[in-house]
N, C-alpha and C positions, 0 to 999 in steps of 0.2 A: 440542563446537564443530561440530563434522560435520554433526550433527544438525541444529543454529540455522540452518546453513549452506541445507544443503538444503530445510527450510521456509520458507528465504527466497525459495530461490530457484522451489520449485515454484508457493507461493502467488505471488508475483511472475506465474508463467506463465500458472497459472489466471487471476488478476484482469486481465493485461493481454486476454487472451482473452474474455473473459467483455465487456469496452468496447468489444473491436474488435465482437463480434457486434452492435450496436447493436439489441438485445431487446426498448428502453425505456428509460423512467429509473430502475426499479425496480433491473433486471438491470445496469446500470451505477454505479447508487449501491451496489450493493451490492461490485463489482470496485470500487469506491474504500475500502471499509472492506478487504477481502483488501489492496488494495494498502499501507494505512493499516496494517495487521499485519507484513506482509513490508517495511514501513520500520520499526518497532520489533525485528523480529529482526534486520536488519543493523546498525542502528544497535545494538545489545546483540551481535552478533559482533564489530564493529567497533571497539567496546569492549574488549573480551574479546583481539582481538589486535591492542591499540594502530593500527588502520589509519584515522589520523584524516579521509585523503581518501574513505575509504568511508561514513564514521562521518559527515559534513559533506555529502556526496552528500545523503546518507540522511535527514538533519535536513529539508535544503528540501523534497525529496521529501516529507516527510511533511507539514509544512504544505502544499502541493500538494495530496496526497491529503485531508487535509481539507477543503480549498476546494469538493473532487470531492465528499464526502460532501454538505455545507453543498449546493450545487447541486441534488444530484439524488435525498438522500434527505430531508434536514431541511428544505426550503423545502415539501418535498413536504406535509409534515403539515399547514401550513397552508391548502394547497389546499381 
């Protein structure tokens, strides 16, 4: 659990990091998929110890982070 914990939370840092740098859409689509992983680890800790307000965070968040991928990597291929 400590584990989940902490790669939620680091990738969370990295990805937000990585959007704030504004690199491109490339280096931003990509902090959408890290953030899109670090809502599947909380959402699966949040699981794991019953925290359903974290767990419910964590759900919108991740359709969010999808929208973020959708945006800035997947529109991209059709370019």
């Amino acid at each position: 659990m400590t584990t989940l914990k902490w790669a939620a939370a680091l990738s969370g840092i990295l990805a937000a990091f990585m959007v704030s740098l504004d690199f491109g859409r490339r280096v931003t689509g990509w902090g959408f998929v890290i953030f899109t992983a670090s809502s599947i680890c909380w959402i699966s800790g949040a699981i794991l110890s019953q925290d359903w307000a974290l767990g419910t965070q964590n759900v919108v968040l991740f359709g969010i982070n999808l929208l973020g991928v959708y945006r800035y990597l997947w529109r991209m291929v059709g370019d």
